[in-house]
mmCIF file as gemmi writes it, N, C-alpha and C atoms, coordinates in Angstrom:
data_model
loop_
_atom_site.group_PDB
_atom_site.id
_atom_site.type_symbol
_atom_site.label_atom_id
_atom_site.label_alt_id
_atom_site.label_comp_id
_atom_site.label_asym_id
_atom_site.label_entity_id
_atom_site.label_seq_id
_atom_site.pdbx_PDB_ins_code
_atom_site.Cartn_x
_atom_site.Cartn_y
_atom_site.Cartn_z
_atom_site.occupancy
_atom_site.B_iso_or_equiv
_atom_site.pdbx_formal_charge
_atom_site.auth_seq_id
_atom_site.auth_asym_id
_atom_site.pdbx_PDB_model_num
ATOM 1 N N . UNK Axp A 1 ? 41.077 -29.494 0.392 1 0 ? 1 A 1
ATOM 2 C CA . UNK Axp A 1 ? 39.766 -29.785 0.909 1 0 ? 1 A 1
ATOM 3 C C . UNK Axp A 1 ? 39.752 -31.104 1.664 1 0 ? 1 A 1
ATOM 4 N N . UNK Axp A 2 ? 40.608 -32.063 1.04 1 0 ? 2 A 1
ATOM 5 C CA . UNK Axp A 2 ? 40.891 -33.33 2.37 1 0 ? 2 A 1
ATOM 6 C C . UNK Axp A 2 ? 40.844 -33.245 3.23 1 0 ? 2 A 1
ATOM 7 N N . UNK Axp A 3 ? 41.939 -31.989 4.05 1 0 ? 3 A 1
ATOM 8 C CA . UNK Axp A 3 ? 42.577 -31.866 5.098 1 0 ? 3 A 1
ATOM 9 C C . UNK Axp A 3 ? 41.284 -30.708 6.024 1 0 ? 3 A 1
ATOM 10 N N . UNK Axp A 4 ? 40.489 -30.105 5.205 1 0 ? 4 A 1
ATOM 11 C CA . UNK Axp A 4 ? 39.819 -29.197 5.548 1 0 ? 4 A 1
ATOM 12 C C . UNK Axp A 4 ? 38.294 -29.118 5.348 1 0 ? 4 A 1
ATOM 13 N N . UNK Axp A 5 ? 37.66 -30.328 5.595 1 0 ? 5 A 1
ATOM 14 C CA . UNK Axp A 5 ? 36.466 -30.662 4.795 1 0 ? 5 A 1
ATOM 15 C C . UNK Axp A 5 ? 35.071 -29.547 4.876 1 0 ? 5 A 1
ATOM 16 N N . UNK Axp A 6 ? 35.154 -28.799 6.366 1 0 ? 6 A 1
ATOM 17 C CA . UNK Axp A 6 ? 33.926 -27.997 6.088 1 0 ? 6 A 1
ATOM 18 C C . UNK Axp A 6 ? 34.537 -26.395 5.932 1 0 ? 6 A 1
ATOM 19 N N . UNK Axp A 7 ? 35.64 -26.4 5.33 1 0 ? 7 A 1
ATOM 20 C CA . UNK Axp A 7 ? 36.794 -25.263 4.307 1 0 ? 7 A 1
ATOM 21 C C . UNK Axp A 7 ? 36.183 -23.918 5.519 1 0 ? 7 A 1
ATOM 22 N N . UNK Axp A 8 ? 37.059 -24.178 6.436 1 0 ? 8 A 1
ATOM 23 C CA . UNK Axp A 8 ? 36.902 -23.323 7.877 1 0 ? 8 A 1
ATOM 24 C C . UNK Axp A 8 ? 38.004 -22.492 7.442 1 0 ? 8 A 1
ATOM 25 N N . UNK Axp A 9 ? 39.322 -23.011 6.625 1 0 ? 9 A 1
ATOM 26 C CA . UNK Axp A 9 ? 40.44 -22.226 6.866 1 0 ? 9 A 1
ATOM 27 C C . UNK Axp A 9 ? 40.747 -21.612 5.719 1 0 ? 9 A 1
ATOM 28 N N . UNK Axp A 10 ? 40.505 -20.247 5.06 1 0 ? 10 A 1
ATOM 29 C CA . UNK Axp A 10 ? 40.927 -19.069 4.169 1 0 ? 10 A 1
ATOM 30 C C . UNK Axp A 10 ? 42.204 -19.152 3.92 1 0 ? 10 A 1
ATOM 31 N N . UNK Axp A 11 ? 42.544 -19.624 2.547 1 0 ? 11 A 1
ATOM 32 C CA . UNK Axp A 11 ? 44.029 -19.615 2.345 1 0 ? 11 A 1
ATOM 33 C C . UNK Axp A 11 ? 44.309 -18.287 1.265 1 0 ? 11 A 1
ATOM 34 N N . UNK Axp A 12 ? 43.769 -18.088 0.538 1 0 ? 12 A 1
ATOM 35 C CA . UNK Axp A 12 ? 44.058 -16.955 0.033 1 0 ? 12 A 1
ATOM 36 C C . UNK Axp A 12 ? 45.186 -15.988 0.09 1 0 ? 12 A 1
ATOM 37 N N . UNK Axp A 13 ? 45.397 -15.433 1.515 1 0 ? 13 A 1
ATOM 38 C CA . UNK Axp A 13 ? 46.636 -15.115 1.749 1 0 ? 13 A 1
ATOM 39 C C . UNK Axp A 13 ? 47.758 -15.31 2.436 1 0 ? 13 A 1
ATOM 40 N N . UNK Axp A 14 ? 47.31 -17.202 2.309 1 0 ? 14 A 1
ATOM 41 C CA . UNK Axp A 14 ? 49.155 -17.875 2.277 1 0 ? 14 A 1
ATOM 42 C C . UNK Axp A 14 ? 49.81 -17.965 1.102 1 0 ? 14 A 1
ATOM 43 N N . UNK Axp A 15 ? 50.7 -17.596 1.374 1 0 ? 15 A 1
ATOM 44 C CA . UNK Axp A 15 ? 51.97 -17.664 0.564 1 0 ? 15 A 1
ATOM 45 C C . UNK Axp A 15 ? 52.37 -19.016 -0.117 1 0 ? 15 A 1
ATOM 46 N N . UNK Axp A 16 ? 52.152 -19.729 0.589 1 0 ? 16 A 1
ATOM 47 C CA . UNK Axp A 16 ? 52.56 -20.559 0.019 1 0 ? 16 A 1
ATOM 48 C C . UNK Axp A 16 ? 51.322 -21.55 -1.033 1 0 ? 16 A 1
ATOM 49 N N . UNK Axp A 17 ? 50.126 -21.016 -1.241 1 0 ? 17 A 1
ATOM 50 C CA . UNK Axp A 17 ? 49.087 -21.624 -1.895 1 0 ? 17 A 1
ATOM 51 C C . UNK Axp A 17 ? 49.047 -19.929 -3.23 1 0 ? 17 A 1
ATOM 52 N N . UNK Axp A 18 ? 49.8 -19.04 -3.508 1 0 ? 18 A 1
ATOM 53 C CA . UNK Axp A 18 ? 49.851 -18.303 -4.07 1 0 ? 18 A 1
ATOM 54 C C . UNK Axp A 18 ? 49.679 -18.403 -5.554 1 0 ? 18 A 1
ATOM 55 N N . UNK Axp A 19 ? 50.374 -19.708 -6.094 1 0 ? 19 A 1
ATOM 56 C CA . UNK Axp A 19 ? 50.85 -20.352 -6.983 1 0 ? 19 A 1
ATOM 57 C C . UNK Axp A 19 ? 49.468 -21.242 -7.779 1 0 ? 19 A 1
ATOM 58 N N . UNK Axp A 20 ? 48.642 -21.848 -6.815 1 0 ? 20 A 1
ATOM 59 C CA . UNK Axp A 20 ? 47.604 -22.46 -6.726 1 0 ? 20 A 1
ATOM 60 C C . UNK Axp A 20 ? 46.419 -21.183 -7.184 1 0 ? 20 A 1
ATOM 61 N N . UNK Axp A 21 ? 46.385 -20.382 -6.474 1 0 ? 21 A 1
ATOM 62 C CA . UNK Axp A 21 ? 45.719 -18.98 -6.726 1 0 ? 21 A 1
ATOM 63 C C . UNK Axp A 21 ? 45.238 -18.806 -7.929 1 0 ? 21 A 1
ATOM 64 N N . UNK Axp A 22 ? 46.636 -18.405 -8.355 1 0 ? 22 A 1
ATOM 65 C CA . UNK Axp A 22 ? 46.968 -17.83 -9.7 1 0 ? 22 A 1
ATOM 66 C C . UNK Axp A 22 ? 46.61 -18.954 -10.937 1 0 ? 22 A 1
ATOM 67 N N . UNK Axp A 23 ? 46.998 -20.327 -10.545 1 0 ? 23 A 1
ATOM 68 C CA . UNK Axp A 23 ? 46.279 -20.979 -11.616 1 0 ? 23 A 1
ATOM 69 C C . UNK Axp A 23 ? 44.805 -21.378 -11.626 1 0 ? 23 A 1
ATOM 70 N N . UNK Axp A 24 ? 44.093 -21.146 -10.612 1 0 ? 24 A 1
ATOM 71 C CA . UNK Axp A 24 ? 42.667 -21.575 -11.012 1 0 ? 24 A 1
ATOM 72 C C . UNK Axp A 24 ? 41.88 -20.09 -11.127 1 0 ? 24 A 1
ATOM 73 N N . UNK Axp A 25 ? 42.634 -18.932 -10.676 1 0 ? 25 A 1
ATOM 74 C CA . UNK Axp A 25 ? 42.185 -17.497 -11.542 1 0 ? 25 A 1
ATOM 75 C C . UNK Axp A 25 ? 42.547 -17.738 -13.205 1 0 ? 25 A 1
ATOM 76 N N . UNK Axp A 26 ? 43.796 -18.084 -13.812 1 0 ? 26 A 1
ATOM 77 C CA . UNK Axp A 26 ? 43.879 -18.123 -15.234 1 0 ? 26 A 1
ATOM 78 C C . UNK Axp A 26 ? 42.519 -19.575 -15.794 1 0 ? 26 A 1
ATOM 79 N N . UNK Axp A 27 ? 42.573 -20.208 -14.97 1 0 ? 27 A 1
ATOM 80 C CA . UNK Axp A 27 ? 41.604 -21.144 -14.896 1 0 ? 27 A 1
ATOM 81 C C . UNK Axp A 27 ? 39.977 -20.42 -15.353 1 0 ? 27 A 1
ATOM 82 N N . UNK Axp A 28 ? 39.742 -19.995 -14.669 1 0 ? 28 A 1
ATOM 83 C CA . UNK Axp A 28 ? 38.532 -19.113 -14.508 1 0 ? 28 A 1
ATOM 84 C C . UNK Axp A 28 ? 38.201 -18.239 -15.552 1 0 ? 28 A 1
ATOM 85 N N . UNK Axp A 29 ? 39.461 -17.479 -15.609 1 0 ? 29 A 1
ATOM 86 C CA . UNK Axp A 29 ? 39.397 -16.127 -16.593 1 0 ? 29 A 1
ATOM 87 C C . UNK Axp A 29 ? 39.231 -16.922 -18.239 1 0 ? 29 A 1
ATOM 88 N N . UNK Axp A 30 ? 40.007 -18.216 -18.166 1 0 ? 30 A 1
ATOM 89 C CA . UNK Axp A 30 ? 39.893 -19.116 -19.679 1 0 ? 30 A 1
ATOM 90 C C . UNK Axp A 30 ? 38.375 -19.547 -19.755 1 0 ? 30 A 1
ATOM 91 N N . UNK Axp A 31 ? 37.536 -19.735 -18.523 1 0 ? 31 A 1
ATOM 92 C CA . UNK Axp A 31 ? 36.434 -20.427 -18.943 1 0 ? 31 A 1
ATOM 93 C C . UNK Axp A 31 ? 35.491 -19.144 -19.429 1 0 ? 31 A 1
ATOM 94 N N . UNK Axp A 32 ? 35.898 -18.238 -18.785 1 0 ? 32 A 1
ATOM 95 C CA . UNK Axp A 32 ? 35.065 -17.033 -19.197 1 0 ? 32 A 1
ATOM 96 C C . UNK Axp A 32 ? 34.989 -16.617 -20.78 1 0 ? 32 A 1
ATOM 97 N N . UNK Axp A 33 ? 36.273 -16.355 -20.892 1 0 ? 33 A 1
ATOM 98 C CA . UNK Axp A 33 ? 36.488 -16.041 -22.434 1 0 ? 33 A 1
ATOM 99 C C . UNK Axp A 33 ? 35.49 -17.339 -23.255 1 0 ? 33 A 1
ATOM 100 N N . UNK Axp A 34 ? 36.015 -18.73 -23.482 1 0 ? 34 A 1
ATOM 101 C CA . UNK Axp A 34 ? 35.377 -19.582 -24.342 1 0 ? 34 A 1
ATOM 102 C C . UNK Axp A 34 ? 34.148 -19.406 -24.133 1 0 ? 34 A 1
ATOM 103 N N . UNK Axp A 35 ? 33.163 -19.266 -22.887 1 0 ? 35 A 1
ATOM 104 C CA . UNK Axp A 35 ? 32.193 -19.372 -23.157 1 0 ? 35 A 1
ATOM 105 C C . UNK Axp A 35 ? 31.376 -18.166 -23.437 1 0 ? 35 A 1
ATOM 106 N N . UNK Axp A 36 ? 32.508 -17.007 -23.153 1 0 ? 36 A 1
ATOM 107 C CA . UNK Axp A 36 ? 31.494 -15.414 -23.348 1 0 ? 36 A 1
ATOM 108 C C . UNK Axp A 36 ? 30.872 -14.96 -22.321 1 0 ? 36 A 1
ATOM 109 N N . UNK Axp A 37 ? 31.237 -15.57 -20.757 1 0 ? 37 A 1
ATOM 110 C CA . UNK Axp A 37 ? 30.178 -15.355 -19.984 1 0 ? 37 A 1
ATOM 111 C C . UNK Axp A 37 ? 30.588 -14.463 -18.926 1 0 ? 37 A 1
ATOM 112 N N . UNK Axp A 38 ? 31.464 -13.23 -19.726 1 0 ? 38 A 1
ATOM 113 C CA . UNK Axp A 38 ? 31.899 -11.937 -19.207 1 0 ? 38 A 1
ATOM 114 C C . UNK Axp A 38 ? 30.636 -11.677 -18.408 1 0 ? 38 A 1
ATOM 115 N N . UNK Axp A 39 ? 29.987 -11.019 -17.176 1 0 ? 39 A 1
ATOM 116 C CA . UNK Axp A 39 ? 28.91 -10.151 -17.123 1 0 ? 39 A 1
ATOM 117 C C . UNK Axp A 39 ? 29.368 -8.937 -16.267 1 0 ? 39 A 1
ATOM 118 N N . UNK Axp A 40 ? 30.353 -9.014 -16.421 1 0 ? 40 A 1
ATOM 119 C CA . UNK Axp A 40 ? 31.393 -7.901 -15.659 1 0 ? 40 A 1
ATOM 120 C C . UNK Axp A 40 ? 30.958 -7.524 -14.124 1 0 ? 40 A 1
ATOM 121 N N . UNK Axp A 41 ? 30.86 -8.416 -13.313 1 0 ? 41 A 1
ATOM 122 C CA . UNK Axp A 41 ? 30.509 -8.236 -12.337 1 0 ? 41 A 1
ATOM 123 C C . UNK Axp A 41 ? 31.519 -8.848 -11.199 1 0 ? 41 A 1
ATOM 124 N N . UNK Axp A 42 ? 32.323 -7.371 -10.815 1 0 ? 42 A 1
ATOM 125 C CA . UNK Axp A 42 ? 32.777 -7.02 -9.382 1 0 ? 42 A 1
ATOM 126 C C . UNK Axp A 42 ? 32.415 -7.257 -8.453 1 0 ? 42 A 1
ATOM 127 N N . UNK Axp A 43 ? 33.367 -8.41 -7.156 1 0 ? 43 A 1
ATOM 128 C CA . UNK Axp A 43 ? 33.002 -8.358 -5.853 1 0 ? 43 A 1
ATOM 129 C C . UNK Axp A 43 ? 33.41 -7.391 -5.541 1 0 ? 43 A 1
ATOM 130 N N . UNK Axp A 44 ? 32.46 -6.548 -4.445 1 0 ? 44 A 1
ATOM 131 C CA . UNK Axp A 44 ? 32.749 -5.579 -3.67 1 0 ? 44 A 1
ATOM 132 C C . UNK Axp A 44 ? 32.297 -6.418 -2.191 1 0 ? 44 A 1
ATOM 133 N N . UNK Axp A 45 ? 33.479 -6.818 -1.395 1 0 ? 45 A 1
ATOM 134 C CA . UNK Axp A 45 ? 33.938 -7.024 -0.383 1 0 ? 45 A 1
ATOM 135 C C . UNK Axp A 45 ? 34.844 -6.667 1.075 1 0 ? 45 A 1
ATOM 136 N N . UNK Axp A 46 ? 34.282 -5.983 1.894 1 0 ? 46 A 1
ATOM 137 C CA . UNK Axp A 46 ? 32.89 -6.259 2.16 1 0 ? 46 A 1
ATOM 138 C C . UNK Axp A 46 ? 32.172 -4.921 1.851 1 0 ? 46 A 1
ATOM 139 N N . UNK Axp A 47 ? 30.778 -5.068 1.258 1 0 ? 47 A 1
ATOM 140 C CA . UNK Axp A 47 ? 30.141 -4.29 1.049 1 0 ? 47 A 1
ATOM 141 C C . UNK Axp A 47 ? 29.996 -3.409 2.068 1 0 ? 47 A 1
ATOM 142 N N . UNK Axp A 48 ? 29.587 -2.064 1.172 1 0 ? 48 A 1
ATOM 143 C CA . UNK Axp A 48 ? 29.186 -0.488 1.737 1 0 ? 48 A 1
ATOM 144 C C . UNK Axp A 48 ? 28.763 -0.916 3.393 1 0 ? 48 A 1
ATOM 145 N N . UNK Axp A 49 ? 27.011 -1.299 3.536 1 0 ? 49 A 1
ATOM 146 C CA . UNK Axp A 49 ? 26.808 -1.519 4.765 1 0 ? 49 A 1
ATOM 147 C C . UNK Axp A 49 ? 27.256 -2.893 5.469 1 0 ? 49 A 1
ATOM 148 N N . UNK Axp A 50 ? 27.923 -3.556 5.2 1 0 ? 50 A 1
ATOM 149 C CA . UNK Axp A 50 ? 28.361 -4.836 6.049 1 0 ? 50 A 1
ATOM 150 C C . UNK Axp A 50 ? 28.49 -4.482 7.296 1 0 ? 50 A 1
ATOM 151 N N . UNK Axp A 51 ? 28.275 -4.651 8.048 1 0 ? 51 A 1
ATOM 152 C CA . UNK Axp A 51 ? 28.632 -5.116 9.662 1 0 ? 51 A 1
ATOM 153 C C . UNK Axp A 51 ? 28.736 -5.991 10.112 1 0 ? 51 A 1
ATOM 154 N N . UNK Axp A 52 ? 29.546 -6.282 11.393 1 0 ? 52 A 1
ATOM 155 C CA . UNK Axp A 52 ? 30.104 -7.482 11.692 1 0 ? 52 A 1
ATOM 156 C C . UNK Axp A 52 ? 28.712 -8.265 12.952 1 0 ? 52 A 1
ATOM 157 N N . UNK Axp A 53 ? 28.545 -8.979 13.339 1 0 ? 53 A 1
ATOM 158 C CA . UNK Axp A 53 ? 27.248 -9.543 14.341 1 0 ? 53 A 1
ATOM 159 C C . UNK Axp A 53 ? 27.159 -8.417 15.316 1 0 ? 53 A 1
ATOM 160 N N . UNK Axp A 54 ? 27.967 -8.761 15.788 1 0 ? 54 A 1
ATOM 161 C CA . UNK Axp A 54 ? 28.299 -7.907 17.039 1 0 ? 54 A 1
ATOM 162 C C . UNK Axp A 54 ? 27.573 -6.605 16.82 1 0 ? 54 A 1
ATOM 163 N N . UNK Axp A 55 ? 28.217 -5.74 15.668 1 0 ? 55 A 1
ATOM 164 C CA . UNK Axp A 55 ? 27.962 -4.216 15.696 1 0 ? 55 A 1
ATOM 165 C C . UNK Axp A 55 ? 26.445 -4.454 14.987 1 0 ? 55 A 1
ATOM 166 N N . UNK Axp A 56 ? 26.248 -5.431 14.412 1 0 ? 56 A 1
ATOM 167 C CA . UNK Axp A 56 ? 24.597 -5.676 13.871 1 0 ? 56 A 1
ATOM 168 C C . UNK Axp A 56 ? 23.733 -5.957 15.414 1 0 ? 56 A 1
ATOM 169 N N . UNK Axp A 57 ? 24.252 -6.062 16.595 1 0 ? 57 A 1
ATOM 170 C CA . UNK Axp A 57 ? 23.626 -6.386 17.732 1 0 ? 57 A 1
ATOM 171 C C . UNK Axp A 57 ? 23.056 -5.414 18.306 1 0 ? 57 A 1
ATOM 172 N N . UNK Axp A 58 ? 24.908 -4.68 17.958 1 0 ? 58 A 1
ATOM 173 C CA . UNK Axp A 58 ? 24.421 -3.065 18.889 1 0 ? 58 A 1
ATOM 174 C C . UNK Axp A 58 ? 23.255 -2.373 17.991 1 0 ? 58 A 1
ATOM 175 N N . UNK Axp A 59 ? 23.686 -2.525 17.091 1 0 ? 59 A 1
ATOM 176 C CA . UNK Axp A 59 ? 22.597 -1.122 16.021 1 0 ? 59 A 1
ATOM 177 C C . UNK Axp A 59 ? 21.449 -1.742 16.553 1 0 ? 59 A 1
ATOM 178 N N . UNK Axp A 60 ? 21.487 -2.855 16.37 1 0 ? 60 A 1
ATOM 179 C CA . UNK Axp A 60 ? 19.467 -3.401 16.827 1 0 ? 60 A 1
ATOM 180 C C . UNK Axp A 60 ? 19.286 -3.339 18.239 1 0 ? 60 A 1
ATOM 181 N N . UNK Axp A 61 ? 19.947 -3.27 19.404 1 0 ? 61 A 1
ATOM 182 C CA . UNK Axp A 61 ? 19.656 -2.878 20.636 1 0 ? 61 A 1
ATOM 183 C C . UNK Axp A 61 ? 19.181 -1.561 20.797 1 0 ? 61 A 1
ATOM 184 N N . UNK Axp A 62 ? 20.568 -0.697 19.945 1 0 ? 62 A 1
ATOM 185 C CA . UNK Axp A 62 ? 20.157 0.875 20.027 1 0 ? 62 A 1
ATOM 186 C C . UNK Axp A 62 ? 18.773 1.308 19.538 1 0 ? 62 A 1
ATOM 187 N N . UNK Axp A 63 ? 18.763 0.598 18.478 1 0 ? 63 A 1
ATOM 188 C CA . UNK Axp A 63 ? 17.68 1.077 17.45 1 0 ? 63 A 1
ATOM 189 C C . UNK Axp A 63 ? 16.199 0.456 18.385 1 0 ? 63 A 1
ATOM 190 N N . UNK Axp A 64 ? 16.098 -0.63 19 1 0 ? 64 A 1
ATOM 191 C CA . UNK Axp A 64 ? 14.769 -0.877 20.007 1 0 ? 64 A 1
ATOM 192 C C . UNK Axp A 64 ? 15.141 -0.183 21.007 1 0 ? 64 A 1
ATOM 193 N N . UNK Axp A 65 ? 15.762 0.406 21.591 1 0 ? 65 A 1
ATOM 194 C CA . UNK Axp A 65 ? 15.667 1.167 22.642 1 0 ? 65 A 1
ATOM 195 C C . UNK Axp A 65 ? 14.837 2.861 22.124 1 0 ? 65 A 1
ATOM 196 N N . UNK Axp A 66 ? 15.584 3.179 21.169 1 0 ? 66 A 1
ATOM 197 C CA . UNK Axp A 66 ? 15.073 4.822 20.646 1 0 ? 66 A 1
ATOM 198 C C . UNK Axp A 66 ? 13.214 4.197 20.368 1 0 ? 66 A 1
ATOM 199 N N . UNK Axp A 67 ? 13.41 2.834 19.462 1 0 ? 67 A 1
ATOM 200 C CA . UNK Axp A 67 ? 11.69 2.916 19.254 1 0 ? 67 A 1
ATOM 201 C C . UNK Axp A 67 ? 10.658 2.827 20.479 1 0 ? 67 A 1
ATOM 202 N N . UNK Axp A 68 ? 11.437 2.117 21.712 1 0 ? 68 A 1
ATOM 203 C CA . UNK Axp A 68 ? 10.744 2.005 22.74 1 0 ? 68 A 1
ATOM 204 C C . UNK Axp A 68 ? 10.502 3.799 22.982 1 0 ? 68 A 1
ATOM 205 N N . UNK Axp A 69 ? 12.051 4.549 23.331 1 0 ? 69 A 1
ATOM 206 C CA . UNK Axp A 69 ? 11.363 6.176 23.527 1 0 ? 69 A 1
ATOM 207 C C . UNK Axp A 69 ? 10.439 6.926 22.825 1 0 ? 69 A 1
ATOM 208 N N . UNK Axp A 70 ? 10.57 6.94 21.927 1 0 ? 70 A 1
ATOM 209 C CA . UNK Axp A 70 ? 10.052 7.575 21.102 1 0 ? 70 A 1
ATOM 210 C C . UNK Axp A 70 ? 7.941 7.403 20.593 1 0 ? 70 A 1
ATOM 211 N N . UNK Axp A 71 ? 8.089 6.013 21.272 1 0 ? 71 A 1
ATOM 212 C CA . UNK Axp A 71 ? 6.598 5.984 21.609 1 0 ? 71 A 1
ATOM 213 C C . UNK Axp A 71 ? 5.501 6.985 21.329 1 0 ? 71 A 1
């Protein structure tokens, strides 16, 4: 985070921060257990309807154009 202060750059799948990964997941998974605060809740990434801007542009262009026809 020094080197990267407004954390622009996704390391996740460098290789070489793999190691790092893995210990603040066992990290995580330990705080869970002591405190019980399982709530079993799955990221689903990216979700069902996600769209990217762009294709969120088109759908809303398309979609005011049909409401304009459809008048």
């Amino acid at each position: 985070m020094k080197t990267d202060l407004l954390e622009m750059n996704n390391l996740v799948d460098n290789d070489d921060y793999q190691k790092v990964i893995q210990h603040l997941d066992q990290m995580l998974q330990t705080h869970i257990e002591r405190t019980e605060d399982d709530w079993g809740i799955e990221a689903i990434f990216p979700p069902p309807n996600f769209r990217l801007m762009r294709e969120g542009n088109e759908y809303f262009k398309e979609l005011g154009q049909k409401a304009m026809v459809e008048d």
